[in-house]
N, CA, C and O atoms as CSV, one atom per row, in Angstrom:
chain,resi,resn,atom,element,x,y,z
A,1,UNK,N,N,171.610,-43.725,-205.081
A,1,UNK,CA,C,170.374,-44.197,-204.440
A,1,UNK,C,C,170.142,-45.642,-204.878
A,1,UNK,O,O,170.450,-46.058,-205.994
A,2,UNK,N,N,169.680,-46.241,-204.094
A,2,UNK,CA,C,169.586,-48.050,-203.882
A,2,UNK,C,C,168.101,-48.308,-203.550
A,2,UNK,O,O,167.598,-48.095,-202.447
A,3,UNK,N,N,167.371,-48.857,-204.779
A,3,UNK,CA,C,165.992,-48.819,-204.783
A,3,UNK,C,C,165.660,-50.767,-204.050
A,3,UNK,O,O,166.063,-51.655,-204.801
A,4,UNK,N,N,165.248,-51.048,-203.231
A,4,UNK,CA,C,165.256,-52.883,-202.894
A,4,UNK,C,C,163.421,-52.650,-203.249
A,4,UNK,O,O,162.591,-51.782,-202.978
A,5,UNK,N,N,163.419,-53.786,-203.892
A,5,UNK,CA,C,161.986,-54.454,-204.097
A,5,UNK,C,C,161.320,-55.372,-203.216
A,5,UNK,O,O,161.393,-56.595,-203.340
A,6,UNK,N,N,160.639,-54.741,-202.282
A,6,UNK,CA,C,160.236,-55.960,-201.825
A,6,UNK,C,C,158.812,-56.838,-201.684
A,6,UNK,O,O,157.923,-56.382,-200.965
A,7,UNK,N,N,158.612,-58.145,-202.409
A,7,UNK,CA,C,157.886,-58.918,-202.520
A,7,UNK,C,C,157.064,-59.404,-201.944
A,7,UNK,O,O,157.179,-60.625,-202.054
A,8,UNK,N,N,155.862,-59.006,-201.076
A,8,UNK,CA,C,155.066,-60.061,-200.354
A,8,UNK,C,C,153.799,-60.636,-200.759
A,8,UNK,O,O,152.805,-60.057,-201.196
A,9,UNK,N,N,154.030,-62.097,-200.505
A,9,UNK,CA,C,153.451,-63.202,-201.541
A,9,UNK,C,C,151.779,-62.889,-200.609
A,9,UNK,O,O,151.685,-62.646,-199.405
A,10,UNK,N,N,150.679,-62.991,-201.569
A,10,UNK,CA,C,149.534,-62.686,-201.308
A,10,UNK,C,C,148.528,-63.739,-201.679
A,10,UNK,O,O,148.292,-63.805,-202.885
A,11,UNK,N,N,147.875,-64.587,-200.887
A,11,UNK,CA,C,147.209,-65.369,-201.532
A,11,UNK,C,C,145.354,-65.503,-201.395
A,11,UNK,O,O,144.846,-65.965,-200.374
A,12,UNK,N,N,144.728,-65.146,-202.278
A,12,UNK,CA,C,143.456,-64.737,-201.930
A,12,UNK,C,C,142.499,-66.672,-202.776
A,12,UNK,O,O,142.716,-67.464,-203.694
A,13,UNK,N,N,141.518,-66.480,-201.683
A,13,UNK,CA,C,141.235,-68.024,-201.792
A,13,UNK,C,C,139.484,-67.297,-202.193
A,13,UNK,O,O,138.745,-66.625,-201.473
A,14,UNK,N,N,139.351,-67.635,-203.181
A,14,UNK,CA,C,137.785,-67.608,-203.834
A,14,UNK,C,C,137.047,-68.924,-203.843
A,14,UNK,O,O,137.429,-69.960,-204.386
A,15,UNK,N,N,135.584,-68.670,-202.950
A,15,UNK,CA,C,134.944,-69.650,-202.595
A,15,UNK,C,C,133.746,-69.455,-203.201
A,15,UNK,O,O,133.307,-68.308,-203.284
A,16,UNK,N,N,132.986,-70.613,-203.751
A,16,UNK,CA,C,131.489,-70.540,-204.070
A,16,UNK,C,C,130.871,-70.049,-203.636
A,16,UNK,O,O,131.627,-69.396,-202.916
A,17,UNK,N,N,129.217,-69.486,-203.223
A,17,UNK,CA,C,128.352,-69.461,-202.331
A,17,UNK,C,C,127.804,-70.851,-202.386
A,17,UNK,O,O,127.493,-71.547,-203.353
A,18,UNK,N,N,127.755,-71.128,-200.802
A,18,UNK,CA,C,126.824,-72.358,-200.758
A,18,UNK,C,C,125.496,-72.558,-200.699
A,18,UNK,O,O,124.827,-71.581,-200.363
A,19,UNK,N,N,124.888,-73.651,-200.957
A,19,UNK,CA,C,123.518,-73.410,-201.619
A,19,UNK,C,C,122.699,-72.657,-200.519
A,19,UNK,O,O,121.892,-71.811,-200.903
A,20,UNK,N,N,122.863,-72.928,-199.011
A,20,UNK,CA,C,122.249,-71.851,-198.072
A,20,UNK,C,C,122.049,-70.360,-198.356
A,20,UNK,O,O,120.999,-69.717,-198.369
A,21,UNK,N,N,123.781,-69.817,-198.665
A,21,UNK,CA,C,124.149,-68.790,-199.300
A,21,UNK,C,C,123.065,-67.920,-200.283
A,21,UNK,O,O,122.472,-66.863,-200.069
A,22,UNK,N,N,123.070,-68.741,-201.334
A,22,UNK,CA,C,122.119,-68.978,-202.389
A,22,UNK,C,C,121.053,-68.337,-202.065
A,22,UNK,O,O,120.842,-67.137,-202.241
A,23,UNK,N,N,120.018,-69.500,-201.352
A,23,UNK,CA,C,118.306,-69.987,-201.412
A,23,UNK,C,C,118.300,-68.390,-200.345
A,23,UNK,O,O,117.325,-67.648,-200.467
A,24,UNK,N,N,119.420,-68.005,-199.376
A,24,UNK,CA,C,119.304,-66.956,-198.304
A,24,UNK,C,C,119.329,-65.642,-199.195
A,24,UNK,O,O,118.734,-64.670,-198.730
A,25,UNK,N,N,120.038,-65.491,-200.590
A,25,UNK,CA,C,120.203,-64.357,-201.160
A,25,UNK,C,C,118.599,-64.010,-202.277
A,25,UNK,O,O,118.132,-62.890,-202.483
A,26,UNK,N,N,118.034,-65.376,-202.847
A,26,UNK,CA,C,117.081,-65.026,-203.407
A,26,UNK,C,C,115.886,-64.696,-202.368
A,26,UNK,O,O,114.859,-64.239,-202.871
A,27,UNK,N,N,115.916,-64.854,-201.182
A,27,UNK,CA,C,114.542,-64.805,-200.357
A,27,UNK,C,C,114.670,-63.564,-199.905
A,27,UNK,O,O,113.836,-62.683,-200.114
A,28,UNK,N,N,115.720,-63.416,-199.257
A,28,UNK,CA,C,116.220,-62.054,-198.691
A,28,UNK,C,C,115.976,-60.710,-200.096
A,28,UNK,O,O,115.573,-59.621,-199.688
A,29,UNK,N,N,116.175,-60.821,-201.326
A,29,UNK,CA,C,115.485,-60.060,-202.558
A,29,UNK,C,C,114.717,-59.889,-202.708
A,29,UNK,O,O,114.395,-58.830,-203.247
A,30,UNK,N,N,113.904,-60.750,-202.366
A,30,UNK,CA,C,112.613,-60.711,-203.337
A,30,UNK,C,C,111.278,-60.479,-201.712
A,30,UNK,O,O,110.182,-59.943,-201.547
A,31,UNK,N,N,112.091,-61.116,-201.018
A,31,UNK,CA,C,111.178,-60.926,-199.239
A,31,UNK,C,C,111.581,-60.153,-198.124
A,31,UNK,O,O,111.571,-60.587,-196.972
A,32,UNK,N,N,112.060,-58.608,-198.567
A,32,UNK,CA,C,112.706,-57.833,-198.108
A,32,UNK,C,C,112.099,-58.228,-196.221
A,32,UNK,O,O,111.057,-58.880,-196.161
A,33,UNK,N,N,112.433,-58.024,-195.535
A,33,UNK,CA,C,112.188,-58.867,-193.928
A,33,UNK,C,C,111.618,-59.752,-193.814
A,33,UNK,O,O,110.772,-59.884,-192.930
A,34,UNK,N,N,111.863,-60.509,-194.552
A,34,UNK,CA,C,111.625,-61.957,-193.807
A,34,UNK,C,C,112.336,-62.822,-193.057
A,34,UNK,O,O,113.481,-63.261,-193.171
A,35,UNK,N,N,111.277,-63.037,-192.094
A,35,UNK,CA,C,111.949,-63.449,-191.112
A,35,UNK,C,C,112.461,-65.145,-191.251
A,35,UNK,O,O,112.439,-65.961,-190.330
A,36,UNK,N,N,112.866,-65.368,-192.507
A,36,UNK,CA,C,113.546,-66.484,-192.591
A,36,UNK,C,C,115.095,-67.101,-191.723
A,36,UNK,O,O,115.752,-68.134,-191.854
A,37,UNK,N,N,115.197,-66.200,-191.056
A,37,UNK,CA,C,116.381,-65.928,-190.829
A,37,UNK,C,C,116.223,-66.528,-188.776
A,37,UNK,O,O,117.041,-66.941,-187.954
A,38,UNK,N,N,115.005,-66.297,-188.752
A,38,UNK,CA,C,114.864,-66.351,-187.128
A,38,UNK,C,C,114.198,-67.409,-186.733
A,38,UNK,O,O,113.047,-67.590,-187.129
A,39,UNK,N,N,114.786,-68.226,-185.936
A,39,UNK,CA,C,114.641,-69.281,-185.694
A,39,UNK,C,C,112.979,-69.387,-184.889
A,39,UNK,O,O,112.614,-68.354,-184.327
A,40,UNK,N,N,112.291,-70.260,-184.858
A,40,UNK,CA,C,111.149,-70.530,-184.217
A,40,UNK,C,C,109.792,-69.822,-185.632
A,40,UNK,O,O,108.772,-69.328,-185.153
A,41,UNK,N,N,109.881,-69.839,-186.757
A,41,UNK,CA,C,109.236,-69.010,-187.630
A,41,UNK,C,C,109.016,-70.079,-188.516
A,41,UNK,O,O,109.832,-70.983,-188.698
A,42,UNK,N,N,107.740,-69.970,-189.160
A,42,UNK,CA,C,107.397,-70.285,-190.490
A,42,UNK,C,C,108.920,-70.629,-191.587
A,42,UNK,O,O,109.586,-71.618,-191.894
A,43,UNK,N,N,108.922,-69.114,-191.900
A,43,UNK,CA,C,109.766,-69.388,-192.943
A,43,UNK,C,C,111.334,-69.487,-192.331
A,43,UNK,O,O,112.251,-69.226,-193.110
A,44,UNK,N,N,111.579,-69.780,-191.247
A,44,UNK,CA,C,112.843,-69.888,-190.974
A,44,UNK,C,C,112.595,-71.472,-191.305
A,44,UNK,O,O,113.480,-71.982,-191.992
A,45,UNK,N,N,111.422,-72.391,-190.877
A,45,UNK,CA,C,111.711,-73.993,-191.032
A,45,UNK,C,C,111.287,-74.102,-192.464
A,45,UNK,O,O,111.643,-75.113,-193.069
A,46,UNK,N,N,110.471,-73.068,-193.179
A,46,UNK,CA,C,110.831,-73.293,-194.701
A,46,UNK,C,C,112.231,-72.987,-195.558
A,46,UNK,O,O,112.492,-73.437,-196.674
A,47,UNK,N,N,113.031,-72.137,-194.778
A,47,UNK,CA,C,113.951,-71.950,-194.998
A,47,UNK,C,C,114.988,-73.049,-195.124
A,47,UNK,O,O,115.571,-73.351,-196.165
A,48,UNK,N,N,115.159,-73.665,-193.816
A,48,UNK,CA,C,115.838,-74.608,-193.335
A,48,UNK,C,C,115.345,-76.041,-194.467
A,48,UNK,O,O,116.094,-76.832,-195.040
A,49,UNK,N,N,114.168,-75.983,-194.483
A,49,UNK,CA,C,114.177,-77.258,-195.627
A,49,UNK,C,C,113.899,-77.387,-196.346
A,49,UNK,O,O,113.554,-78.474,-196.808
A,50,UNK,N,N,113.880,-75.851,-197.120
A,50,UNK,CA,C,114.735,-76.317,-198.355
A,50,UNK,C,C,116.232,-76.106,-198.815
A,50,UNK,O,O,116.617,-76.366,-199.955
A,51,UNK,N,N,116.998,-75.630,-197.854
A,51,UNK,CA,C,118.602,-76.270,-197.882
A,51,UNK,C,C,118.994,-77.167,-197.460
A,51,UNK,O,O,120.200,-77.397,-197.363
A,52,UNK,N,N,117.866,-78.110,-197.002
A,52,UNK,CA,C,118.516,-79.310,-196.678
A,52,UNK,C,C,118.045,-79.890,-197.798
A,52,UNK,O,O,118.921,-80.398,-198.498
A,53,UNK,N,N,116.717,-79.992,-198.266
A,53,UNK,CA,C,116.174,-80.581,-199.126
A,53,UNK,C,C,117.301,-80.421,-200.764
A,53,UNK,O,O,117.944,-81.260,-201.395
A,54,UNK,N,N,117.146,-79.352,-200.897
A,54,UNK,CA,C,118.738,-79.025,-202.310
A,54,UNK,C,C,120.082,-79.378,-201.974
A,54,UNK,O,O,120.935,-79.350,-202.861
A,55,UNK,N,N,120.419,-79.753,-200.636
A,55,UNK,CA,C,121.695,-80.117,-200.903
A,55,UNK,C,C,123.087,-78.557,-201.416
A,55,UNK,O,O,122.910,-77.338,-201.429
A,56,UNK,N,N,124.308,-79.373,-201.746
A,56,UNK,CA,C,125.191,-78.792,-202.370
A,56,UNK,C,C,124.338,-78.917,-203.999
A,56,UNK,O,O,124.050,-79.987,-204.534
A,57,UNK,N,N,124.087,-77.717,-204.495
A,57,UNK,CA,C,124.243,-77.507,-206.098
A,57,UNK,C,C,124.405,-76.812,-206.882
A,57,UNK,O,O,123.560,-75.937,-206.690
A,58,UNK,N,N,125.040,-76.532,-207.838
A,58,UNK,CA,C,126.033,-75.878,-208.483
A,58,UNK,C,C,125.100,-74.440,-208.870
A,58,UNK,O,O,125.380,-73.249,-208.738
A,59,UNK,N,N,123.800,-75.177,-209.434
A,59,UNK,CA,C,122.695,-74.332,-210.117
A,59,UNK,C,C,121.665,-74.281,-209.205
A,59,UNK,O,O,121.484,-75.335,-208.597
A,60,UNK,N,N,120.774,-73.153,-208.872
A,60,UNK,CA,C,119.696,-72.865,-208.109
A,60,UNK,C,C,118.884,-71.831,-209.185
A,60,UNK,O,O,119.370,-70.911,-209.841
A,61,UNK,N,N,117.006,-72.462,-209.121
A,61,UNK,CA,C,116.631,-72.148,-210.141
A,61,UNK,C,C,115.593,-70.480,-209.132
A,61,UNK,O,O,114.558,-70.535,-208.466
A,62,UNK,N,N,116.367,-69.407,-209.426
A,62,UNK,CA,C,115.208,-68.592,-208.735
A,62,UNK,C,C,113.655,-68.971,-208.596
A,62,UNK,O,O,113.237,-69.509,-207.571
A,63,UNK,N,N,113.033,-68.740,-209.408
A,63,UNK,CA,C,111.351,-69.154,-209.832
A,63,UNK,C,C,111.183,-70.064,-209.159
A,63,UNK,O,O,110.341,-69.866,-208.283
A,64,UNK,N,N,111.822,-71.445,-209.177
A,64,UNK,CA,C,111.779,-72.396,-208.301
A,64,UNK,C,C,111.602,-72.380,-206.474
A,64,UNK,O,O,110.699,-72.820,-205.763
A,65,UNK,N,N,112.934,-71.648,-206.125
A,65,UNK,CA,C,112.988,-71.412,-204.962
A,65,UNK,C,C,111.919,-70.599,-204.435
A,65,UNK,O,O,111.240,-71.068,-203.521
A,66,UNK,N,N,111.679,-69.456,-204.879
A,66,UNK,CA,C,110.472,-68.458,-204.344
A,66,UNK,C,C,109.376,-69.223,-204.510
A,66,UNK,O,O,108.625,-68.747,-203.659
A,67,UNK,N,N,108.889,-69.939,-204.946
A,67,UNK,CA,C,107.261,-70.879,-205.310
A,67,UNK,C,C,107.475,-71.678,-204.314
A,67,UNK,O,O,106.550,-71.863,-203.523
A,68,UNK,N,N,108.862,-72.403,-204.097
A,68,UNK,CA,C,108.702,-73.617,-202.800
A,68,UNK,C,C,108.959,-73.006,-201.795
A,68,UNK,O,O,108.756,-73.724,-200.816
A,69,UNK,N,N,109.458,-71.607,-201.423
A,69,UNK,CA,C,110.163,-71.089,-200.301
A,69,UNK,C,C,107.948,-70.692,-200.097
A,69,UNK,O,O,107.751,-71.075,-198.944
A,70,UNK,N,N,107.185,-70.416,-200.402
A,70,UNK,CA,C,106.114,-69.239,-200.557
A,70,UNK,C,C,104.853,-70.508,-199.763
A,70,UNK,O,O,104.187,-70.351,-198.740
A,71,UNK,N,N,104.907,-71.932,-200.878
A,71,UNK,CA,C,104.267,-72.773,-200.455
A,71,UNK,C,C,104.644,-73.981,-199.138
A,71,UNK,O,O,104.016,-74.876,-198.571
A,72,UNK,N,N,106.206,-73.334,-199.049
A,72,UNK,CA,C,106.953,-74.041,-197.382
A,72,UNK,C,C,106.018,-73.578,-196.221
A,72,UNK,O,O,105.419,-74.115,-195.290
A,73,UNK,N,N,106.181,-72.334,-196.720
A,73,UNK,CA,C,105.593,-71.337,-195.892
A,73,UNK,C,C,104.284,-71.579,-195.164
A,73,UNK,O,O,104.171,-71.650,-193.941
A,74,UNK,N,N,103.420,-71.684,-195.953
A,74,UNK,CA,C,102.160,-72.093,-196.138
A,74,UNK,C,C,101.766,-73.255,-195.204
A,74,UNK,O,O,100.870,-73.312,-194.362
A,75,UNK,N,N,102.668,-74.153,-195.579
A,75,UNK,CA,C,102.754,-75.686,-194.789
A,75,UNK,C,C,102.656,-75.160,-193.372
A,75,UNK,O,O,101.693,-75.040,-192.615
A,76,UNK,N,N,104.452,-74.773,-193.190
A,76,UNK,CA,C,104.781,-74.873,-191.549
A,76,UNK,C,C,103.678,-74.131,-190.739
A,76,UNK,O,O,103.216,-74.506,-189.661
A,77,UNK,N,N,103.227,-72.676,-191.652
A,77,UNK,CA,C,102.495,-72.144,-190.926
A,77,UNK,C,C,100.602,-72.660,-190.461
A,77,UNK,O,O,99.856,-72.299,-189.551
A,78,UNK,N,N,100.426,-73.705,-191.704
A,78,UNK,CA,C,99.073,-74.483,-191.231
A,78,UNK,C,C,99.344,-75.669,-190.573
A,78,UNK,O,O,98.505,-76.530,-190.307
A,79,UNK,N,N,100.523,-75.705,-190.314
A,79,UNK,CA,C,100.589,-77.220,-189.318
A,79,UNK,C,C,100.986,-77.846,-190.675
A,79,UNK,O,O,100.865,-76.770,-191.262
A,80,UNK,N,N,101.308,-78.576,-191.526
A,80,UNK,CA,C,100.934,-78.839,-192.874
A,80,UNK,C,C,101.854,-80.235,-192.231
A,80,UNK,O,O,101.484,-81.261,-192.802
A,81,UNK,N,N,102.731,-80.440,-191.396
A,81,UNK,CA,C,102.594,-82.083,-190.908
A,81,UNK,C,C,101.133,-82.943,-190.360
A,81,UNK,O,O,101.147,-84.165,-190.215
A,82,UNK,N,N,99.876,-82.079,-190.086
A,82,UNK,CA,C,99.556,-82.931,-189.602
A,82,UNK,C,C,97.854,-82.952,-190.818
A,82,UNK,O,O,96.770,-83.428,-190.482
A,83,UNK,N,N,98.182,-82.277,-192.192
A,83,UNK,CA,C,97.202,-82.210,-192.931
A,83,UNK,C,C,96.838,-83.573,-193.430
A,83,UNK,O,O,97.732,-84.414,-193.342
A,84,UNK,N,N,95.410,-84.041,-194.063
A,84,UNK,CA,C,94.872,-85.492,-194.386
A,84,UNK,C,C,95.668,-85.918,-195.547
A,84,UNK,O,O,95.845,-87.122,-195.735
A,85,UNK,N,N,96.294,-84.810,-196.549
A,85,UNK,CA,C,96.732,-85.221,-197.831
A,85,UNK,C,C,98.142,-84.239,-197.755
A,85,UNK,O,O,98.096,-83.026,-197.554
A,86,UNK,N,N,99.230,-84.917,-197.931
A,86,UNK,CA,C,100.032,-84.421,-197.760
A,86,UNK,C,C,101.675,-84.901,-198.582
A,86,UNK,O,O,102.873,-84.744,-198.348
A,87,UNK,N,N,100.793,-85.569,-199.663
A,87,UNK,CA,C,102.175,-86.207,-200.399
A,87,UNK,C,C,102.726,-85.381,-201.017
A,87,UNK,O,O,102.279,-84.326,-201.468
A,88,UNK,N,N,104.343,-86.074,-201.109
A,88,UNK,CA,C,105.229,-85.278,-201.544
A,88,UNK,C,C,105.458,-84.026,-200.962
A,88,UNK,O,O,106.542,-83.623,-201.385
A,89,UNK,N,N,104.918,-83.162,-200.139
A,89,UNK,CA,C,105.002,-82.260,-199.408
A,89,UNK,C,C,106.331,-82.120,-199.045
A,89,UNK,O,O,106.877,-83.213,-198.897
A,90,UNK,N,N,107.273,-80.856,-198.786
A,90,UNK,CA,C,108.293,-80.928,-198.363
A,90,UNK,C,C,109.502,-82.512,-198.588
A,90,UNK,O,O,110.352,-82.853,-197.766
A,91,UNK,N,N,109.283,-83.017,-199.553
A,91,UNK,CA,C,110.040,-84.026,-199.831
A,91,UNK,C,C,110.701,-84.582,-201.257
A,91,UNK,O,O,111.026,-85.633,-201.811
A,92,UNK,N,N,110.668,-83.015,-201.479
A,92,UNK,CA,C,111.262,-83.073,-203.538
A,92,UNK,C,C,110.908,-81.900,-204.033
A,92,UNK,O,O,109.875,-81.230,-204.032
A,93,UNK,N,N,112.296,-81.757,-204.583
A,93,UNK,CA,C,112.404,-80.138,-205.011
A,93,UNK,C,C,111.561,-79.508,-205.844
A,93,UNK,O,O,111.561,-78.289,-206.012
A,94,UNK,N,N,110.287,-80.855,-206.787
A,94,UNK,CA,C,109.464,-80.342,-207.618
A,94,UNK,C,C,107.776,-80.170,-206.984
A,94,UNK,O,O,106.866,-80.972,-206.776
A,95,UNK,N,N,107.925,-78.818,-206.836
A,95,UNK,CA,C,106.715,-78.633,-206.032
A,95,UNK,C,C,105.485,-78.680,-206.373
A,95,UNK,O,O,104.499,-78.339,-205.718
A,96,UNK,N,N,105.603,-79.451,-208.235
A,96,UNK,CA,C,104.577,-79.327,-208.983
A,96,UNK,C,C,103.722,-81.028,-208.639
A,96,UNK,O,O,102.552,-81.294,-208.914
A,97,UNK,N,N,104.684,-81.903,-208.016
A,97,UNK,CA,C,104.298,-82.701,-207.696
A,97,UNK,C,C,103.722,-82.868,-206.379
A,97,UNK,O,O,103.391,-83.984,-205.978
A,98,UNK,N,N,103.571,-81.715,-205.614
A,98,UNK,CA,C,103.011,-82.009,-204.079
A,98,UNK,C,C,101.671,-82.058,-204.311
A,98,UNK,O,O,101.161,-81.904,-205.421
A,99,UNK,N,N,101.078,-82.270,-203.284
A,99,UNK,CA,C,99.782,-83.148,-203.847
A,99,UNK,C,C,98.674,-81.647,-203.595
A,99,UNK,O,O,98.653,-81.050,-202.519
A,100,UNK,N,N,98.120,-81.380,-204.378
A,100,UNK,CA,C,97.111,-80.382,-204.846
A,100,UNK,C,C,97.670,-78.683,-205.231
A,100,UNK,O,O,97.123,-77.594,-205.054
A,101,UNK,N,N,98.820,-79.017,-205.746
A,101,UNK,CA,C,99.113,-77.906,-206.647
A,101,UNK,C,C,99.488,-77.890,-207.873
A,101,UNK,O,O,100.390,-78.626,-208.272
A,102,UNK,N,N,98.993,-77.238,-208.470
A,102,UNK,CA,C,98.971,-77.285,-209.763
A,102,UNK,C,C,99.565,-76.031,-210.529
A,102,UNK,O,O,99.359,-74.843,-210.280
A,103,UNK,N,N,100.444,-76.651,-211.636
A,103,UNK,CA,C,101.632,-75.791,-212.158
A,103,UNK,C,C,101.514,-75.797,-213.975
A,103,UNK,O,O,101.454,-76.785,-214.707
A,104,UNK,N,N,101.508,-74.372,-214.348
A,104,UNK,CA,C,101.332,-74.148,-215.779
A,104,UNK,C,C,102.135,-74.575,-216.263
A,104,UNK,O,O,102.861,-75.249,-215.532
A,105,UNK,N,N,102.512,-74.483,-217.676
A,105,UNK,CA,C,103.846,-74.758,-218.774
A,105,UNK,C,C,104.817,-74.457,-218.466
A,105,UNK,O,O,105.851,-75.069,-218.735
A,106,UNK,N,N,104.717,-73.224,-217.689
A,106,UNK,CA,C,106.193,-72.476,-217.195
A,106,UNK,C,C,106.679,-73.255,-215.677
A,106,UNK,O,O,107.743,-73.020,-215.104
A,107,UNK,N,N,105.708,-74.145,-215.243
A,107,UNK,CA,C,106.148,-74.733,-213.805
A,107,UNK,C,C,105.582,-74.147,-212.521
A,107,UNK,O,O,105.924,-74.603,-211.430
């Protein structure tokens, strides 16, 4: 008996999650249906910016994301482009700096 070995080369390619990936896995946890996901929605354009707003990054801070994903929210859904005071709003990942919120020791 004549045993042949045969070899087939296998190549498996491991990819990051990207930060969409990410900001989509903590909301989707913690906001069991939310409709972040559906276009024409509140939190779908809070969704949307804050993956544009983070970019590619290596680290995503949960606590972070849910507080800006919660107060995105808030915005799109009061119109929050066309509010009297509106700095920093949607324009930096530290939401402790948007203008009338205020954040303990912990952020």
């Amino acid at each position: 008996i004549t045993l042949a070995a045969i070899i087939i080369p296998v190549s498996v390619i491991l990819t990051r999650p990207t930060t969409a990936e990410k900001i989509n896995y903590i909301i989707a946890e913690k906001f069991p249906g939310s409709k972040h996901e559906k276009r024409n929605t509140p939190q779908y354009d809070a969704f949307n910016s804050l993956t544009n707003t983070y970019g590619e990054r290596e680290i995503i801070n949960d606590r972070k994301i849910l507080s800006q994903y919660g107060l995105s929210v808030l915005y799109f859904n009061t119109n929050g482009n066309t509010w009297t005071k509106q700095i920093d709003w949607m324009n930096t990942t530290d939401e402790c700096s948007w203008y009338g919120v205020t954040c303990g020791s912990t952020g």
